[in-house]
N, C-alpha and C positions, 0 to 999 in steps of 0.2 A: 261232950260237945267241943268242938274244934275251933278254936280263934282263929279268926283272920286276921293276918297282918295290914297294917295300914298301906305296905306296898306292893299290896296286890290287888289293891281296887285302884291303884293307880293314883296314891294323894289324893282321895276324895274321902273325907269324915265323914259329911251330914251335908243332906237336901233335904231343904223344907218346900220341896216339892212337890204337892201328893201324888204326880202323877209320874213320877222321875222314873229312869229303867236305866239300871247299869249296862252300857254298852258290852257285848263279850267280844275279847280281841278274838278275832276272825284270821289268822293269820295261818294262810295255807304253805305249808311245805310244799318244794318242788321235788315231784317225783325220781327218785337216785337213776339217775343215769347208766346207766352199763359201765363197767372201766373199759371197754374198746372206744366208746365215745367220750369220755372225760378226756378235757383240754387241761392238765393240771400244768402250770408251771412252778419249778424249781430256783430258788433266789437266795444267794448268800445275805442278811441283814444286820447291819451293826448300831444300827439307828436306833437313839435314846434306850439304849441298853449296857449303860455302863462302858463301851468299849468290848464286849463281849459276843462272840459271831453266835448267827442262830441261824438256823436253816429253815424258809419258808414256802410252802405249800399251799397254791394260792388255786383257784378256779373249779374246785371241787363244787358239780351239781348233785343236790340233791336233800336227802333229809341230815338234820343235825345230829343225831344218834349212829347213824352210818359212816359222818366224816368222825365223828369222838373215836370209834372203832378201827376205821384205818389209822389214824392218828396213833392210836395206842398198838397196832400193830408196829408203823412204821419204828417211835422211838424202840418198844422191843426189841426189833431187827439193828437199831443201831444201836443199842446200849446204854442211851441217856434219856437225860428229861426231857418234858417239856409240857406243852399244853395244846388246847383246842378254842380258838376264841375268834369271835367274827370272821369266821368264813374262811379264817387260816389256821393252818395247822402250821406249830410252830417245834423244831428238834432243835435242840441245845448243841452248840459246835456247829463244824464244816462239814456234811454227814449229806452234801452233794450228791457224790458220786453212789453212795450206797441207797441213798433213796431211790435213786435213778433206777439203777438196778434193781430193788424192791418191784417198783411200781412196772418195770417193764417184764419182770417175771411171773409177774399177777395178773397182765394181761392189760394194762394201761400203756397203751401205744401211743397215746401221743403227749406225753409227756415230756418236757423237755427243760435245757437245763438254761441259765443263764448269768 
């Protein structure tokens, strides 16, 4: 038998209840979008990051396992780190230009830089 953790019932112990029903998060993904239709933009950021540039990927529709994937595509392509966290995909360095190109050889037209 499998324990659950306390925070995945979302900070709830015990209800003395009897008639109580754990709510299930109902949280629909939105359907991934085509990459001809994706509006992603491109953004140098240095913001509360130590002083250190990152490259950010912003407007990605769709499901969360689809943007983890391009994400881990894109650092691939440029060589460094990074991660996938609320809704941006984030590349370690000034990996602009190379994104750009990335995305627009894969078929993401309207992406753009700034």
């Amino acid at each position: 038998m499998q324990k659950k953790k306390i925070n995945s019932l979302g900070g709830l112990v015990y209800s003395t209840d009897p008639n109580f029903k754990l709510e299930e998060d109902n949280i629909d993904e939105q359907e991934t979008l085509p990459p001809g239709k994706q509006k992603l933009s491109i953004v140098l950021d240095k913001k509360q990051r130590a002083g250190k540039a990152v490259t950010l990927i912003t407007g990605f529709i769709g499901k969360e396992s689809e943007m983890e994937v391009l994400g881990k595509q894109l650092k691939s392509f440029c060589g460094t780190g990074g991660s996938v966290k609320e809704g941006e995909i984030i590349v370690q360095g000034d990996n602009r230009d190379k994104v750009l190109q990335w995305l627009q050889k894969n078929g993401y037209t309207s992406a753009k830089k700034s």
